[in-house]
N, C-alpha and C positions, 0 to 999 in steps of 0.2 A: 830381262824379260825374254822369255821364247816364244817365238810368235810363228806361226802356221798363213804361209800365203798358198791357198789352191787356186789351181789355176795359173798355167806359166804363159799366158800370152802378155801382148805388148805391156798391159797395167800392173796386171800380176807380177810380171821381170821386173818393173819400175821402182814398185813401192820395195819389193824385197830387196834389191840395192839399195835401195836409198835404208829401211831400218839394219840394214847388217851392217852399217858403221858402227851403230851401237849396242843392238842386242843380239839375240841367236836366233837367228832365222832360217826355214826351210821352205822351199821354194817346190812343190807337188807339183805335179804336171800330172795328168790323167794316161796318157800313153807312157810306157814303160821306151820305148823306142829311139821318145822324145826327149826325157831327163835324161839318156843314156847322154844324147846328143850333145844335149847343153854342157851339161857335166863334163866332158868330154872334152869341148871346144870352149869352157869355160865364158860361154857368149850362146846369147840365143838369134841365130843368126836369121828365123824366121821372121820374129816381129821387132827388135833392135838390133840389128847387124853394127856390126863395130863398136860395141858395148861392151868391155870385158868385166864380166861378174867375177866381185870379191872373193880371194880367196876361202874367207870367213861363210860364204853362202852355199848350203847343201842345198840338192840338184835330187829328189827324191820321186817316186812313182808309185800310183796307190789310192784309194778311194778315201774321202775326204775324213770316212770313218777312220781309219788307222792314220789320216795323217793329223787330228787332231788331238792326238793323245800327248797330254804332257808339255802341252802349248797352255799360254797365259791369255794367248789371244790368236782368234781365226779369224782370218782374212779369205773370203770366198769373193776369187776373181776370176770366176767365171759368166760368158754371154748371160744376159736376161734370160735365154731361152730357157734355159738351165736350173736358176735359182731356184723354184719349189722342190724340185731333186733333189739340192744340194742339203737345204732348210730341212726335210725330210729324214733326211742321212744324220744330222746332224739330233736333228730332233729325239730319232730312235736310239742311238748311242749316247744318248742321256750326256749330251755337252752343258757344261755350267760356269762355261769362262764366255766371257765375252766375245761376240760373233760381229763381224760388219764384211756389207758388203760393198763392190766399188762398180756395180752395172749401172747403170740410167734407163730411164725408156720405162714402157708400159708393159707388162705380160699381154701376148695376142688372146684379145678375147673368148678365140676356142678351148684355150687350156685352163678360161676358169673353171670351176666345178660349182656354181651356185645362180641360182640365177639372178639373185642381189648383184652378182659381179659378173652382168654377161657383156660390161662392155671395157673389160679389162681391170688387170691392177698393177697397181703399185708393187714398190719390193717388200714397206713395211705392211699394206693390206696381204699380200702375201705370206708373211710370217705369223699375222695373227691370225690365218688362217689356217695353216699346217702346223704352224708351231708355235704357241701363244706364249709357252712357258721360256721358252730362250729370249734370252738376255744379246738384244741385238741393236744394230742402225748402221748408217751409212757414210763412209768419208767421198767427200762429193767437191764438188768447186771448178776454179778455172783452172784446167789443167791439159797439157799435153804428154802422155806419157812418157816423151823421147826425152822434155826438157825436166821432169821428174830426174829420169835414172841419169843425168847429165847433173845432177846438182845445182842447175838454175833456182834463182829465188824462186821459190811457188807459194801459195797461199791455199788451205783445204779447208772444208767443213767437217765437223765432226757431229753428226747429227742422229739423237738418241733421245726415248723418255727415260733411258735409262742413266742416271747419271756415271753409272760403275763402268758404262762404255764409253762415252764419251771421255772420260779421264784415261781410261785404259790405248784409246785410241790418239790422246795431246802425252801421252808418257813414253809409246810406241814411233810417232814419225815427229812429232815438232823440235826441229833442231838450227841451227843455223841458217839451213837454205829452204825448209821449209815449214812456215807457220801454221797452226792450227787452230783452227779457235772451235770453240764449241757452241752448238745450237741445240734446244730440246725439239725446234721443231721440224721434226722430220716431215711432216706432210710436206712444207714447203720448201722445202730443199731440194726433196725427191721430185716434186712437181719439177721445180729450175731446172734438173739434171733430165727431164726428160722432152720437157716444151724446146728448151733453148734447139734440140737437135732440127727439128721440124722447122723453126722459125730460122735458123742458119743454112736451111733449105733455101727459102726465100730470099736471104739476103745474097745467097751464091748467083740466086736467078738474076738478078738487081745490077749485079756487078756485072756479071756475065753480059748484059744486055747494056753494059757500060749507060745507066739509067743517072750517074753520076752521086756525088757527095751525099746532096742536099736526100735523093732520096732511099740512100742506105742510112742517115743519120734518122729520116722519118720511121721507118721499117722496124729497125729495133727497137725507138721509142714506142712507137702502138704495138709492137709484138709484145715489147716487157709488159704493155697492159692485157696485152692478151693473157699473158700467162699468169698474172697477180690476179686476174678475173676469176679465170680457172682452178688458180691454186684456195683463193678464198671460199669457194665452192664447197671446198673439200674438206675446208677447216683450219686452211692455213690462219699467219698472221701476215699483215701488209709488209712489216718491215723487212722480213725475211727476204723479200724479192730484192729489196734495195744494196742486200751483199751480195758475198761471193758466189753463192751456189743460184742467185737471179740472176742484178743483171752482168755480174763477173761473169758466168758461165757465161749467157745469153754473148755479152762482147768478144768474147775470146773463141766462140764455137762460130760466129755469125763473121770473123773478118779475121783468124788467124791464117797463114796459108798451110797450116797443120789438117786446119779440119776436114775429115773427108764428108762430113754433111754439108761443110760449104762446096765442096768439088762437087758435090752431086747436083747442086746448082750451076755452078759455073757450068758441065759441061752439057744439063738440059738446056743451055741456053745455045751454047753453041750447034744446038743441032742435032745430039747425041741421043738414041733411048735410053727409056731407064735401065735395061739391060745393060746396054754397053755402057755407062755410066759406075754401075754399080761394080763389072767384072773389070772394072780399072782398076779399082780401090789397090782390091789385095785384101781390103779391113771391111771389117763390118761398118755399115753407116746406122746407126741407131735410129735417125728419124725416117728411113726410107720405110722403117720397119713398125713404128709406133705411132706415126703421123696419124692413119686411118683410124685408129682405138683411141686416142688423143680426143680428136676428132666426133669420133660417138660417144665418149662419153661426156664429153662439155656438151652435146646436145641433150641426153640426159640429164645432165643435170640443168637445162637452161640457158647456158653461158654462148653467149654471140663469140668465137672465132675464127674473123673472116680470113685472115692470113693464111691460118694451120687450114682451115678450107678449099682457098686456091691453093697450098702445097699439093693439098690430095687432092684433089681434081686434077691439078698437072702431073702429077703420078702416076694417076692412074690413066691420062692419057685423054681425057674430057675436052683439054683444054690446051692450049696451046703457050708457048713462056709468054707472049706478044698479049694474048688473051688473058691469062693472068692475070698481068700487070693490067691492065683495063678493066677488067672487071674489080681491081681494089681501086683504084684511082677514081671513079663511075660511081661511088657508093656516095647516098646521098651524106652533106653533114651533120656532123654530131658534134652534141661537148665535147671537150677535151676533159675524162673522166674513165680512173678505172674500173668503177661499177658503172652498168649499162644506165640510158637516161629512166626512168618513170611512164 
C-alpha cells in the first residue's frame, strides 16, 4: 500500500513510522526548508527528538494536491485549524482513495460559513460540507504520539460511514503493536476526541489543587457523562463512549503525564495564566482552543455541561481554580443519569 501522511508534526512523524515498517510511505511537510531538515537528520527533531525515522520513509515537501497522487491512502495530519483547506485541496483535485484525518477539537465557530453551523464543527460536519463526495473519516483513540512512533502497544479507532475507509485504514496501521478496530460511528468518536481535551482540563485543575483520588475518579466519571450527553445530541450511539475513542481517550488525556491539556490544568492551578501556561507547551493544547465552541454549542443544542463550563470560565479568567472547584461541588443533586432528569 502507498500511503500519503501530510503533515510532518509530532502525529504525522508517528503514524508514518509506525506504517513504513510495512508499506510505502511519504511523509509531506508543507515547508520545503522543513522536509529538507528532517530528511537530512533523518529525525524530526522539532516535535520527536531522538527518534530516528526509517530508512524506508521519504521526507517530501509540497501541497497536499501533488502529494496525493498515486497514494492508496491520505493521511491529513495537519492542526484543526487547517482541515477545511486541506478537505478543499483535496476535493478540487478530484481524490478518490480514501482520506482520514487524525486532528480532534471543534473548528472555531468563525470560520464556519453557514449559519446552521455558527457554533462550530466537527471534522466529519466539515467535509460534508466542502466536500461531500470524498470517501473520508478519522483514526482517533487513546493515544500519545511519542509512544506511537516508539512502537508501544496502542489501540486506535478507525471511524467511517464509509466502509472502504475504515478497512483501508485496519490494512494501513493494525500490526503487532498497534490495534485497530473499526467504528462506523464517527459522530461519536469525533465527539470523544474532542470533549476528552476540555474535560482533561479539569482533571489537570483537580490534581493540581492536590483535590485527591476520590475526586479525579468523580471528574471523569460525570465528565464521560458530560460528553455521552453531548455526543447523543448530535446523533451519536451510547456505546461508542464506553471504548477507546470515549472513555479510552477521556483516561488517557485526563491523567497521562504526556498530556499537555492536562498541563494546562496542572499549571492554572499553580498560579500560572493562561498565557504562560500555554507558551510552556511548545504543542498546541486542543481544548484550550475548542472548550468555548464545545461549550456553545451543547447550549444549543440543550445539553447541561457544567464541567466544560467551569473550564471556560476559568479560561477565560471569570473564575478562579479554588472558584471552580466550588462552583461544581455547590451544584444542587441530581440522578446519577446520562441524559438530563425530566
Amino acid at each position: 500500500m502507498k500511503i500519503c501522511v501530510h503533515g510532518a508534526g509530532a502525529w504525522g512523524t508517528a503514524v508514518a513510522v509506525n506504517a513504513a515498517a510495512r508499506h510505502e510511505v511519504t511523509l509531506w511537510a508543507r515547508d520545503a526548508a522543513q522536509a529538507e531538515a528532517i530528511s537530512r537528520a533523518r529525525e524530526n527533531t522539532r516535535y520527536l527528538p531522538g527518534l530516528a525515522l526509517p530508512a524506508s520513509l521519504a521526507v517530501r515537501a509540497g501541497g497536499i494536491g501533488q502529494a496525493q497522487a498515486g497514494a492508496d491512502l491520505v493521511i491529513v495530519a495537519t492542526p484543526k485549524a487547517a482541515l477545511r483547506q486541506q478537505l478543499e485541496t483535496l476535493r478540487d483535485s478530484g481524490t478518490r482513495v480514501p482520506v482520514a484525518w487524525l486532528c480532534k477539537g471543534v473548528e472555531p465557530a468563525q470560520a464556519a460559513n453557514t449559519s446552521a453551523s455558527s457554533f462550530g464543527l466537527l471534522a466529519h460536519e466539515i467535509r460534508a460540507q466542502v466536500a461531500p463526495d470524498l470517501l473520508a473519516g478519522v483514526l482517533s483513540g487513546p493515544s500519545f504520539a511519542q509512544e506511537v512512533a516508539e512502537g508501544r502497544p496502542t489501540a486506535l479507532v478507525a471511524a467511517s460511514p464509509h466502509a472502504a475507509v475504515r478497512d483501508a485504514l485496519v490494512d494501513a496501521f493494525h500490526g503487532p503493536a498497534l490495534r485497530v478496530y473499526a467504528n462506523d460511528d464517527i459522530v461519536g468518536v469525533e465527539v470523544g476526541g474532542a470533549v476528552k481535551n476540555v474535560l482533561a482540563i479539569a482533571t489537570g485543575l483537580c490534581d493540581g489543587l492536590a483535590l485527591g483520588l476520590n475526586a479525579r475518579a468523580a471528574l471523569i466519571t460525570r465528565g464521560l457523562a458530560e460528553m455521552t450527553r453531548f455526543g447523543l445530541a448530535l446523533g451519536a450511539r451510547t456505546d461508542t463512549f464506553m471504548g477507546l475513542s470515549g472513555l479510552g481517550d477521556l483516561v488517557l488525556t485526563a491523567t497521562g503525564d504526556l498530556s499537555r491539556n492536562r498541563k494546562v490544568g496542572l499549571l492554572l492551578a499553580q498560579g500560572r495564566t493562561l498565557a504562560q501556561a500555554v507558551d510552556s507547551l511548545g504543542h498546541v493544547a486542543e481544548g484550550v482552543y475548542c472548550a468555548r465552541t464545545v461549550v456553545q454549542r451543547a447550549r444549543g443544542l440543550g445539553v447541561e455541561m457544567p464541567i466544560a463550563e467551569g473550564v471556560v470560565a476559568l479560561l477565560d479568567g471569570r473564575v478562579s481554580p479554588a472558584d471552580a472547584v466550588a462552583a461544581l461541588t455547590g451544584r444542587d443533586p441530581v440522578p446519577e443519569s446520562v441524559r438530563p432528569p425530566p
